[in-house]
N, C-alpha and C positions, 0 to 999 in steps of 0.2 A: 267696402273696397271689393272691386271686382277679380274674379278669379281668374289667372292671363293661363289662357292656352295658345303654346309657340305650334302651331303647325306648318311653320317654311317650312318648305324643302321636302313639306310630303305628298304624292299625287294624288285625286283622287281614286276611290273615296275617303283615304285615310283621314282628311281633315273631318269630313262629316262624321267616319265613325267614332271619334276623339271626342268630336263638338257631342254627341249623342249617348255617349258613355257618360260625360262630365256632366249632361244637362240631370241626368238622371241620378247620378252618387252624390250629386254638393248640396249642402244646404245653404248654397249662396246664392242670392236671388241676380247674381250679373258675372257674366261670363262674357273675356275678353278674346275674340278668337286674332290670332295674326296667320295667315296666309300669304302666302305670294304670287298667288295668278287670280286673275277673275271669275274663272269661272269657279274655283274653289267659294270663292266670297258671297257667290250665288247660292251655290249646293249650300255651304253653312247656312246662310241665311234663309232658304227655302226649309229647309230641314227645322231650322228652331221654329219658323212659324207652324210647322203644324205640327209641334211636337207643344204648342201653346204658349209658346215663347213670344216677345216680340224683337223686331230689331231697332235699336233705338239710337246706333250710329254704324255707318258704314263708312268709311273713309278710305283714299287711297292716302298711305306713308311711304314715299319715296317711290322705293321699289313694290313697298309690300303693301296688304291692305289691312286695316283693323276693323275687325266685328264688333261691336258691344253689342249683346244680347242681355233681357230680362226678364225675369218669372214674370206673367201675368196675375 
C-alpha cells in the first residue's frame, strides 16, 4: 500500500520538498502525492525522477491531480 501525501493547498516548492523528505525517511517502495495545480505535478514528478524514482501514474482527480511514485 502506497504511502498518501496530501499536498493541496500548498505552493510550490512545498509539495516537492514534502515529496523529497518522504522519498528519503520511508521504507515504502510507492508514494502517493495529491496536489492541486499543474505545475506542482510536474515539479513532483521531475523531482522523483531524478532522485531515482519513477512515475508510474499521473492523473488529473477532479480538481486535483494524483502522483504515484516508485522506488526503482
Amino acid at each position: 500500500m502506497a504511502l498518501t501525501l496530501d499536498a493541496r493547498g500548498l505552493a510550490c516548492p512545498q509539495p516537492v520538498l514534502l515529496t523529497m523528505e518522504a522519498m528519503k525517511s520511508t521504507d515504502n517502495s510507492e508514494i502517493e502525492v495529491l496536489v492541486d495545480n499543474e505545475a506542482s505535478r510536474e515539479n513532483v514528478s521531475r523531482a522523483a525522477v531524478t532522485q531515482g524514482w519513477r512515475v508510474t501514474e499521473s492523473v488529473e482527480a477532479g480538481d486535483d491531480f494524483k502522483v504515484l511514485i516508485k522506488r526503482k
